[in-house]
VEXKEBA-597735 format. One record per atom (N, C-alpha, C): z, y, x; residue in three letters; atom name. Coordinates in nm, 3 decimals, padded with zeros to 5 digits, m for minus. Each point is the difference from the previous one (the first is absolute). Layout:
N
@c3=Z	c2=Y	c1=X	type=ala	atom=CA .
...
END
This chain:
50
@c3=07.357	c2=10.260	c1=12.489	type=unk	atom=N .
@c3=m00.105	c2=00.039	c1=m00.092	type=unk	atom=CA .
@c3=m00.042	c2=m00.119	c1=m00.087	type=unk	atom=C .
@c3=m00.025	c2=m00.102	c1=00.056	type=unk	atom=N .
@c3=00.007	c2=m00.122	c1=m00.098	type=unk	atom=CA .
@c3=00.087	c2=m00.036	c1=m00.077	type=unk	atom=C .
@c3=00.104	c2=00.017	c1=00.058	type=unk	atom=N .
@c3=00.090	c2=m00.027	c1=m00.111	type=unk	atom=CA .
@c3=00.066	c2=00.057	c1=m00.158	type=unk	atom=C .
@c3=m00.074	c2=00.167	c1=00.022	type=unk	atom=N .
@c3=00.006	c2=00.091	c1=m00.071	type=unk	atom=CA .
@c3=m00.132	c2=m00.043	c1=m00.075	type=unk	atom=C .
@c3=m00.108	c2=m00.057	c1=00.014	type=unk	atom=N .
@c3=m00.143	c2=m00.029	c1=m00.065	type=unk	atom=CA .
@c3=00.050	c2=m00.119	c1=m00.059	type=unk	atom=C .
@c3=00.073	c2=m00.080	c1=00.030	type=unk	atom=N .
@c3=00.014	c2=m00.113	c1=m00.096	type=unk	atom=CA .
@c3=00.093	c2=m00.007	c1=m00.129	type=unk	atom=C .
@c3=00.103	c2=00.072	c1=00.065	type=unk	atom=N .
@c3=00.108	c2=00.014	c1=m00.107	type=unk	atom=CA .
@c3=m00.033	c2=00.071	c1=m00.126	type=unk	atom=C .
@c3=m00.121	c2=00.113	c1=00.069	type=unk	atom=N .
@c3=m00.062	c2=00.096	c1=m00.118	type=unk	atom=CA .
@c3=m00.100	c2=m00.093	c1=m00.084	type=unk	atom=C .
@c3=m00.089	c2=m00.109	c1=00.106	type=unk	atom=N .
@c3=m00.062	c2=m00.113	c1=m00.073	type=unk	atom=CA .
@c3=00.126	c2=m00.069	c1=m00.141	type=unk	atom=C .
@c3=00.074	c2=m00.019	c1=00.088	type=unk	atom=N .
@c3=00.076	c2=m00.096	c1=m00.092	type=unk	atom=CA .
@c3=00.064	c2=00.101	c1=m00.095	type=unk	atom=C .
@c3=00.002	c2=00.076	c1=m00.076	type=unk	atom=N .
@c3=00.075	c2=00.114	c1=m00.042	type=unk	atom=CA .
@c3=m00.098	c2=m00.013	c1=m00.096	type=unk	atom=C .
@c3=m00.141	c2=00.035	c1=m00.014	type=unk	atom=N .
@c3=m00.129	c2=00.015	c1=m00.082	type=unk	atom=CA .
@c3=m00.016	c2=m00.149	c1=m00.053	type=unk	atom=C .
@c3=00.033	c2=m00.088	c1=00.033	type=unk	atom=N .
@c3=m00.023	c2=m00.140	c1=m00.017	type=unk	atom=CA .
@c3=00.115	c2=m00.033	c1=m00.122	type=unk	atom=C .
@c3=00.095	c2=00.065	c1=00.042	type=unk	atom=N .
@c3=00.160	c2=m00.020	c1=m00.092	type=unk	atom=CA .
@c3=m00.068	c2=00.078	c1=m00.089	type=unk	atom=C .
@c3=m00.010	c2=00.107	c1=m00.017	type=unk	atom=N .
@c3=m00.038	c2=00.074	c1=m00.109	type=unk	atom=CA .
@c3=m00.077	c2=m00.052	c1=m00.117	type=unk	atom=C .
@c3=m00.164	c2=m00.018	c1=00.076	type=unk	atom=N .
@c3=m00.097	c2=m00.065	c1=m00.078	type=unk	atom=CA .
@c3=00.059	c2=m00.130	c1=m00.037	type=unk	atom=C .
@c3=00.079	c2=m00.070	c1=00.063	type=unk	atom=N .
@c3=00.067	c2=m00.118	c1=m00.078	type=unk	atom=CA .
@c3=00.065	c2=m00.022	c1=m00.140	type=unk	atom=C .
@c3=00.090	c2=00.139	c1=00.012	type=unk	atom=N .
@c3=00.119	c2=00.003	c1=m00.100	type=unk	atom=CA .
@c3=m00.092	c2=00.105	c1=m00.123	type=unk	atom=C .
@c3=m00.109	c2=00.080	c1=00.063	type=unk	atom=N .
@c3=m00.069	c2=00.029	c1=m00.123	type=unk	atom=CA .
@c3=m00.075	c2=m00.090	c1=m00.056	type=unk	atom=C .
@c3=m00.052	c2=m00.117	c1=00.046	type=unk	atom=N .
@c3=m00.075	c2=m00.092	c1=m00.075	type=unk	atom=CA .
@c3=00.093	c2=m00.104	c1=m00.085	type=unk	atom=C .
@c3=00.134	c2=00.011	c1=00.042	type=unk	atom=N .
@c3=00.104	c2=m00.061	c1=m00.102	type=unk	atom=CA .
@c3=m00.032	c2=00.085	c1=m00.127	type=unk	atom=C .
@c3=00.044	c2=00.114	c1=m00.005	type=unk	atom=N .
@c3=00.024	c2=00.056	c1=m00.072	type=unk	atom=CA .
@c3=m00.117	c2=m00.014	c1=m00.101	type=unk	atom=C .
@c3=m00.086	c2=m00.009	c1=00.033	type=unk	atom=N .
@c3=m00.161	c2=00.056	c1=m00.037	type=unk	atom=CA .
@c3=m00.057	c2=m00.167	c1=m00.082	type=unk	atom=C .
@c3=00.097	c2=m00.101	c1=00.088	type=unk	atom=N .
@c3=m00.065	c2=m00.085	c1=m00.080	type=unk	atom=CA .
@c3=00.118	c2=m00.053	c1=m00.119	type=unk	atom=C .
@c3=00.121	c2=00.026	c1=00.000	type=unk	atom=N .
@c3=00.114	c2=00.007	c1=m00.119	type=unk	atom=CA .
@c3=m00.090	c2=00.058	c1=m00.093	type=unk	atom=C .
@c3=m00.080	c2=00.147	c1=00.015	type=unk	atom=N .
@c3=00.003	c2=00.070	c1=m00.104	type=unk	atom=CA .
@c3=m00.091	c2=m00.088	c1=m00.059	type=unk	atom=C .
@c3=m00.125	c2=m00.032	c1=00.068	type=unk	atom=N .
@c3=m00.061	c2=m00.112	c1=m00.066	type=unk	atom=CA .
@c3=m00.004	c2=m00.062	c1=m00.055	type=unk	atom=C .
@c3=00.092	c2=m00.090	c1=00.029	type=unk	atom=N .
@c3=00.096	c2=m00.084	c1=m00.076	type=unk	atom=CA .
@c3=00.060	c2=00.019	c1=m00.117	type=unk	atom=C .
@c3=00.062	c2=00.071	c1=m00.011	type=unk	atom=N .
@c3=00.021	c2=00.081	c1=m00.152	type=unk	atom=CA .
@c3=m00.116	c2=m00.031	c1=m00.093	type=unk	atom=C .
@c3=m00.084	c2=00.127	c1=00.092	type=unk	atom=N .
@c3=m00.107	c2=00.032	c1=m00.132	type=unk	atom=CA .
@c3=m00.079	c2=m00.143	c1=m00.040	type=unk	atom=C .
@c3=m00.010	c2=m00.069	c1=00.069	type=unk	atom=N .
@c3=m00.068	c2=m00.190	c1=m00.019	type=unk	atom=CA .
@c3=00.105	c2=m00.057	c1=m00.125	type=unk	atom=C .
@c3=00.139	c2=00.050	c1=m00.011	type=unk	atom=N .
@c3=00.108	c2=m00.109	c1=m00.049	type=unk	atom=CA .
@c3=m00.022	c2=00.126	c1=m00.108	type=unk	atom=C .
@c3=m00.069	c2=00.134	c1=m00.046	type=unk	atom=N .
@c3=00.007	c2=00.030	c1=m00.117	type=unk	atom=CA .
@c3=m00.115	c2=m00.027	c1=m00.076	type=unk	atom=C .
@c3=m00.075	c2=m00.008	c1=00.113	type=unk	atom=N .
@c3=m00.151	c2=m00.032	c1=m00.086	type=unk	atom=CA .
@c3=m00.055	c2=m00.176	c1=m00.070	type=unk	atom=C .
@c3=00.152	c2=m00.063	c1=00.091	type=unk	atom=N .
@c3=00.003	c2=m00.108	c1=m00.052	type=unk	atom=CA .
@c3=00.039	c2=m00.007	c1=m00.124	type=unk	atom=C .
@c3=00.129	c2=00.069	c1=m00.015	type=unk	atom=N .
@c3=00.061	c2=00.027	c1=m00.146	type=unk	atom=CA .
@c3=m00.090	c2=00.040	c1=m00.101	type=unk	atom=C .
@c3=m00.040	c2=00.101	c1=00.033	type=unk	atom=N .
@c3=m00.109	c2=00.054	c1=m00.106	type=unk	atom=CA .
@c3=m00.082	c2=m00.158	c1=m00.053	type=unk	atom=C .
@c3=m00.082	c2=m00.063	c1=00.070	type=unk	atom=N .
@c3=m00.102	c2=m00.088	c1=00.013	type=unk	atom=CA .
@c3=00.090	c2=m00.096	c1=m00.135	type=unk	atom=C .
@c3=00.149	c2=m00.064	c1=00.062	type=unk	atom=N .
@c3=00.040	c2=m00.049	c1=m00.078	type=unk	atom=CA .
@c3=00.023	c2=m00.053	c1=m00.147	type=unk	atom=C .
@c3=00.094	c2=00.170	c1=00.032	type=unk	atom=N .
@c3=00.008	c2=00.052	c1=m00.182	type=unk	atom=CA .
@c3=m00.127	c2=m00.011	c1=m00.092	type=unk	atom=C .
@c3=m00.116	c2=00.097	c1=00.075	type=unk	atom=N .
@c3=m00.163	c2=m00.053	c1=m00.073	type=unk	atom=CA .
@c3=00.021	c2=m00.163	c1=m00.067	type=unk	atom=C .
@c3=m00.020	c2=m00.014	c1=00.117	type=unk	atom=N .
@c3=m00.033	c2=m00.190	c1=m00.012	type=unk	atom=CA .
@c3=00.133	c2=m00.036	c1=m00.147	type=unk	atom=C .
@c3=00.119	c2=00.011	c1=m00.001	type=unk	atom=N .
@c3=00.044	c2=00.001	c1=m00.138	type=unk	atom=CA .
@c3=00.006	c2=m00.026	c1=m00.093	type=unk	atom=C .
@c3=m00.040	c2=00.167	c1=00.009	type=unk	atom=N .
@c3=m00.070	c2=00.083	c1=m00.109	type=unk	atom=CA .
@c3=m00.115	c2=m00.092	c1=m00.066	type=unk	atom=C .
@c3=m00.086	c2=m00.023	c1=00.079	type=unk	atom=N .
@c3=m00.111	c2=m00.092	c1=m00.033	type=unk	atom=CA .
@c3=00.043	c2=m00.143	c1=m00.040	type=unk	atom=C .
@c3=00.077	c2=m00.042	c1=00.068	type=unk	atom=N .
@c3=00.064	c2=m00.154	c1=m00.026	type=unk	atom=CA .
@c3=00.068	c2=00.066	c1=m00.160	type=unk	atom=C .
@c3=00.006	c2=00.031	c1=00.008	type=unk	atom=N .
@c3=00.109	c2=00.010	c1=m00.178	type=unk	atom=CA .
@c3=m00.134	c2=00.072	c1=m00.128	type=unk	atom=C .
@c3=m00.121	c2=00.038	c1=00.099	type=unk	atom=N .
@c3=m00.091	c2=00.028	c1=m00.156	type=unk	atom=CA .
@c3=m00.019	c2=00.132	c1=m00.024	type=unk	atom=C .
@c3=00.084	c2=00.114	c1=00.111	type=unk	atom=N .
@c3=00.013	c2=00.134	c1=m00.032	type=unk	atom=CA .
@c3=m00.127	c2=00.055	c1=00.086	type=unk	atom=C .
@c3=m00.109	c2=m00.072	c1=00.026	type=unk	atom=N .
@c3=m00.087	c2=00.058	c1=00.169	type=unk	atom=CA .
@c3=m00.149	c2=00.101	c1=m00.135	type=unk	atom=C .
END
């Protein structure tokens, strides 16, 4: 019986692991587009067009 409680422990543990990969990639993204955006602005402004 313990051994069936842990493995199921460790099973929920793998899970919530590999979803917080995922979860923080996507993150990641959206940070590296909102950087872009920020960028281009900045530019835009550096050249006189703001």
């Amino acid at each position: 019986m313990k051994r069936l409680i842990v493995l199921m422990m460790l099973a929920m543990f793998s899970m919530s692991t590999l979803t917080a990969c995922n979860t923080m990639a996507g993150v990641g993204k959206d940070v590296s587009k909102a950087g872009e955006k920020v960028e281009d602005k900045a530019e835009d402004c550096k050249d006189g067009k703001c």
